[in-house]
C-alpha positions as CSV (number, residue, x, y, z in Angstrom):
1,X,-85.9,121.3,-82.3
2,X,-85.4,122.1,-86.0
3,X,-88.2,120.9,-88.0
4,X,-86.0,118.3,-89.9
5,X,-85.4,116.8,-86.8
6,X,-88.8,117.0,-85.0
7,X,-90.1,115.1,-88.8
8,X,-87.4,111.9,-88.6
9,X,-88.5,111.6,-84.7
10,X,-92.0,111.3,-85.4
11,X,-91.3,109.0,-88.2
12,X,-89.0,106.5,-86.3
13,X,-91.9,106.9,-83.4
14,X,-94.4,105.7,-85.6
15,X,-92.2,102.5,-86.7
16,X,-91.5,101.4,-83.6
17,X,-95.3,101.8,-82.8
18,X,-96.1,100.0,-85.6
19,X,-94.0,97.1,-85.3
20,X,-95.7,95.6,-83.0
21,X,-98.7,95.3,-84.8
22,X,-99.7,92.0,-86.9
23,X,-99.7,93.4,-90.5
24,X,-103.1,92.4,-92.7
25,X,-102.2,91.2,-96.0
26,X,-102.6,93.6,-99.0
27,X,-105.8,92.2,-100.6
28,X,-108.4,89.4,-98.9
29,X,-107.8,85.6,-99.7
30,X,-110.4,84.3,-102.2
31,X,-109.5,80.7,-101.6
32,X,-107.2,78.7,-98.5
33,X,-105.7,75.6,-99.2
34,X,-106.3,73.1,-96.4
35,X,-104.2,70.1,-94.8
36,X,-105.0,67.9,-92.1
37,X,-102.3,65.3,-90.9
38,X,-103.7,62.7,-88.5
39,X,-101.8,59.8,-86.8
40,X,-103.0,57.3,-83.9
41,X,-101.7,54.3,-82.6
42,X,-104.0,51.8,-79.9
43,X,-105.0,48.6,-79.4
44,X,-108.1,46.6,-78.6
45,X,-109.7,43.4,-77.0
46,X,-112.8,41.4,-77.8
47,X,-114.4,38.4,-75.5
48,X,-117.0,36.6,-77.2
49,X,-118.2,33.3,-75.8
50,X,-115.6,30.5,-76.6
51,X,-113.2,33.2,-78.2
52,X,-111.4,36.1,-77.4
53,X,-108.5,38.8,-79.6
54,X,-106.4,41.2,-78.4
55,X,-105.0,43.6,-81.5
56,X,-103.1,46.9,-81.5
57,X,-103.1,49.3,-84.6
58,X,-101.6,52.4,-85.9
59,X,-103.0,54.2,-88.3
60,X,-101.4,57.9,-90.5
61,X,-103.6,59.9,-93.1
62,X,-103.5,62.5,-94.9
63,X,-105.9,64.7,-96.5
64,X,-106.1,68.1,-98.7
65,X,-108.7,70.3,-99.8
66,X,-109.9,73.5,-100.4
67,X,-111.2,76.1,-98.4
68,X,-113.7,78.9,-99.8
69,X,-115.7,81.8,-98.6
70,X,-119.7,81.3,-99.0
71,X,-121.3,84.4,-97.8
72,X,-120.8,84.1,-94.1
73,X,-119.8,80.7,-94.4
74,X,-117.1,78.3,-95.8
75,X,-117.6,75.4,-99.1
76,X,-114.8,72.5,-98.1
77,X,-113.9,70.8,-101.2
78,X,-111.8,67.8,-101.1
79,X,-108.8,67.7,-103.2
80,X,-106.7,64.4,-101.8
81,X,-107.1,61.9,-99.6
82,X,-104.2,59.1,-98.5
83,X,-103.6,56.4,-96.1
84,X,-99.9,56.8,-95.8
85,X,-99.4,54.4,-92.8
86,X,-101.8,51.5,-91.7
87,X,-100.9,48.4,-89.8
88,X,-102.9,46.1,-87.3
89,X,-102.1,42.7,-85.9
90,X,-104.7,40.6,-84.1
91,X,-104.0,37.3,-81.8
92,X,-106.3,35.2,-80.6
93,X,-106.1,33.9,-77.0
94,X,-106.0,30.3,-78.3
95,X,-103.3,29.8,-81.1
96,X,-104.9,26.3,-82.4
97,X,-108.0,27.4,-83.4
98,X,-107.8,31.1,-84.8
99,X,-105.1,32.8,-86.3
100,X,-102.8,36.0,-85.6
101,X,-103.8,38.2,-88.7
102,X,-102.6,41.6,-90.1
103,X,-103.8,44.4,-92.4
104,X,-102.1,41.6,-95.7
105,X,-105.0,39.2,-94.2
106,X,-107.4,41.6,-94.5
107,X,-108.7,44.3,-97.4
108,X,-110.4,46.4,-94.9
109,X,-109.1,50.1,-94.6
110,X,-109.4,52.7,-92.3
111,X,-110.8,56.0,-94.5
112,X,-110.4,59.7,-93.3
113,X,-113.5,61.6,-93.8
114,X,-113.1,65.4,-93.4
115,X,-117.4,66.5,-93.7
116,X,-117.7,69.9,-93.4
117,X,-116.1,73.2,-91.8
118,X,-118.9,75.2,-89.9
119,X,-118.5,78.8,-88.7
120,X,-119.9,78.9,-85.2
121,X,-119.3,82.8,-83.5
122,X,-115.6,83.5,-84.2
123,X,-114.7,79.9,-84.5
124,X,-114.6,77.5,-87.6
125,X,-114.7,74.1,-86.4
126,X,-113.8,70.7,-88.7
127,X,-116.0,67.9,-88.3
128,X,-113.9,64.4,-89.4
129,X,-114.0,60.9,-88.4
130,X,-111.6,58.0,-89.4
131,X,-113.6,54.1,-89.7
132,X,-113.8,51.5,-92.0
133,X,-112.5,48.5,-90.0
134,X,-114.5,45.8,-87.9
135,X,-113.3,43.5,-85.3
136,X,-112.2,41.0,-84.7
137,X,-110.2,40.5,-87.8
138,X,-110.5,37.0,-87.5
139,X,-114.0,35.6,-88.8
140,X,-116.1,34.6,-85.7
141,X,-119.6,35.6,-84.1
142,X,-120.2,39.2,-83.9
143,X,-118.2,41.9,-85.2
144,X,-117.7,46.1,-83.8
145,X,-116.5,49.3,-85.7
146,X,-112.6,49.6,-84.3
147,X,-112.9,52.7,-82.8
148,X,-110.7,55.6,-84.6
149,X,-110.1,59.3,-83.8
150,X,-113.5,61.9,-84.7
151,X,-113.7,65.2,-84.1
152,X,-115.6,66.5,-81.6
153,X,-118.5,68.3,-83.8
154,X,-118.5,64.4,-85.1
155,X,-119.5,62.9,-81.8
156,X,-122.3,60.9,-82.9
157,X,-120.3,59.6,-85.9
158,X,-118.8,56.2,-84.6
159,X,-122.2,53.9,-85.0
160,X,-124.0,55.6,-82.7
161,X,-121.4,55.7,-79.8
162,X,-120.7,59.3,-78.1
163,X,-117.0,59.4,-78.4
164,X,-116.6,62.4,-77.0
165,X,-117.6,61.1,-73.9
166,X,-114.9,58.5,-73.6
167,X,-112.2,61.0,-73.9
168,X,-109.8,60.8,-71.2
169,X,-106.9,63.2,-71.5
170,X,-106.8,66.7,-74.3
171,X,-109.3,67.6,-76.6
172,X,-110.7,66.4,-79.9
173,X,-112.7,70.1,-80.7
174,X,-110.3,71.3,-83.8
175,X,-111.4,74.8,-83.9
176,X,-109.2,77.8,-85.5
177,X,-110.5,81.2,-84.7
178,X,-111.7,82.6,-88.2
179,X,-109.6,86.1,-88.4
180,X,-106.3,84.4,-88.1
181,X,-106.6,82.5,-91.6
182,X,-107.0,86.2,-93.3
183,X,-103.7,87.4,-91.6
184,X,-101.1,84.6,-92.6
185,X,-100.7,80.7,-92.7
186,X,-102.2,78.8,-89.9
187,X,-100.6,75.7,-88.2
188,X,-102.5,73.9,-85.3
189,X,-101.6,70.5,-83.8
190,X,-104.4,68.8,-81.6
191,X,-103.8,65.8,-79.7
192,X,-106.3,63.1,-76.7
193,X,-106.5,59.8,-75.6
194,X,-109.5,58.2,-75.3
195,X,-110.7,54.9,-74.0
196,X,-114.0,52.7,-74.0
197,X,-115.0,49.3,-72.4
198,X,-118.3,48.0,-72.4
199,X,-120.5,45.0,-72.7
200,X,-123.1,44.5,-75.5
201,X,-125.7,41.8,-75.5
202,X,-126.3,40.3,-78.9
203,X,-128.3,37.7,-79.7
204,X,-128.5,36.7,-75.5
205,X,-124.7,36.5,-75.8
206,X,-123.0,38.8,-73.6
207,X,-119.9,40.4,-75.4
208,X,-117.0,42.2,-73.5
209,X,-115.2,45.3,-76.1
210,X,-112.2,47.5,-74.7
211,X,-110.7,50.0,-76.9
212,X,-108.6,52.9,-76.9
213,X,-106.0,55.3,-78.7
214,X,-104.0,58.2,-78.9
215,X,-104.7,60.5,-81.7
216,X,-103.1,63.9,-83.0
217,X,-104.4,66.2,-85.9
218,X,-102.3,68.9,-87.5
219,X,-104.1,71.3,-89.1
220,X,-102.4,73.7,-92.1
221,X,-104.3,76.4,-93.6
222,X,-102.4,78.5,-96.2
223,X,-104.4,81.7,-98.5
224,X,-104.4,82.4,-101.5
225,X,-105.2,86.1,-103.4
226,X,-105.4,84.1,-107.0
C-alpha cells in the first residue's frame, strides 16, 4: 500500500474509534449552575372529634443556585427561589358550621428548601423538603404539617415523621453520579407517590390523618469554565 494511503487509513480508523467516545470538555468547570423544578398534586383528610376536612392541593416551585467545588466536596449557594403554582381547597364534612377555604383564605405558603448537596462515593445526593402549611385550614382543635415531597437524604425532615418510609411507588433519592456534571449539562427527572394514615392521640383525643401525593423533581445542572 503506498504510504499516502496506508497514513489517511489510519487516520479515518482512529475517527471512527474515537467517535464513540464521550468527549471531556477542554478545561474543568469552576462553578455549575443548578435548577430544581418540583411539582405535586394530593389531597388530605382530617377527623377530629365533632369535625372532620377533606382538602386536595397542588403545589409547583422552582429553585436556582449555584453549585461549587470545595476540595472534595460541593458549597450549594442559593440564587432564587419561587412558588410558581400553589392552590388548596378544604371542605368540611358539615357545610353549616365550618367553611370550604382556599389558599385566598389563608397566608400560609408552602416553601422549597434545597439544604445541602453531599458527595457520598461517586454520587452527589440533594437533600430538599417542601412545608410550611398546617391542617386543617379551617381554625379548629389540633393542627398537622400537610405532608409535601422531601428528599430521601431529608427523611427525618417532615416533624419528625420518616417519609421515606411511606413511599409507595418510585423513588425520592435524587442522586447524579458526580463525573457526569464535568462532561456536559445534566438533566434528571425523579418522580413517587407516597401515602400516610395514622392516628395521633392528643390531649386524650384520638385524631384520624390520611395523606398523600405525587411528586416529580427535575433536576438541571449546566457548567461553567468562567
Amino acid at each position: 500500500m503506498p504510504v499516502k494511503k496506508f497514513y489517511a487509513a489510519l487516520i479515518v480508523l482512529s475517527l471512527g474509534l474515537c467517535a464513540g467516545l464521550p468527549v471531556a470538555p477542554a478545561s474543568a468547570p469552576i462553578w455549575w449552575e443548578l435548577a430544581l423544578t418540583l411539582k405535586t398534586e394530593g389531597s388530605y383528610r382530617v377527623e377530629e372529634p365533632g369535625a372532620s376536612f377533606s382538602g386536595t392541593f397542588r403545589l409547583a416551585a422552582a429553585w436556582r443556585g449555584r453549585l461549587e467545588q470545595d476540595e472534595q466536596d460541593y458549597l450549594l449557594i442559593r440564587f432564587q427561589n419561587d412558588l410558581t403554582g400553589w392552590e388548596i381547597l378544604e371542605t368540611p364534612d358539615d357545610p353549616e358550621a365550618y367553611q370550604t377555604l382556599t389558599q385566598e383564605d389563608t397566608g400560609a405558603e408552602p416553601v422549597l428548601s434545597v439544604k445541602y448537596l453531599l458527595k457520598k462515593g461517586d454520587f452527589l445526593y440533594l437533600d430538599f423538603i417542601a412545608e410550611g402549611v398546617f391542617i386543617p385550614l379551617n381554625p379548629f382543635g389540633e393542627t398537622f404539617p400537610l405532608p409535601l415531597p422531601a428528599s430521601e437524604e431529608d427523611a427525618q425532615g417532615q416533624q419528625g415523621n420518616e417519609y421515606n418510609a411511606h413511599l409507595i411507588e418510585g423513588s425520592n433519592c435524587v442522586a447524579i453520579p458526580e463525573k457526569e456534571i464535568f462532561l456536559g449539562p445534566v438533566e434528571k427527572t425523579f418522580s413517587w407517590s407516597w401515602k400516610r394514615q395514622e392516628w395521633t392521640l392528643r390531649q386524650d383525643r384520638a385524631i384520624f390523618t390520611a395523606a398523600g401525593h405525587r411528586a416529580s423533581i427535575t433536576v438541571n445542572i449546566i457548567p461553567h469554565e468562567e
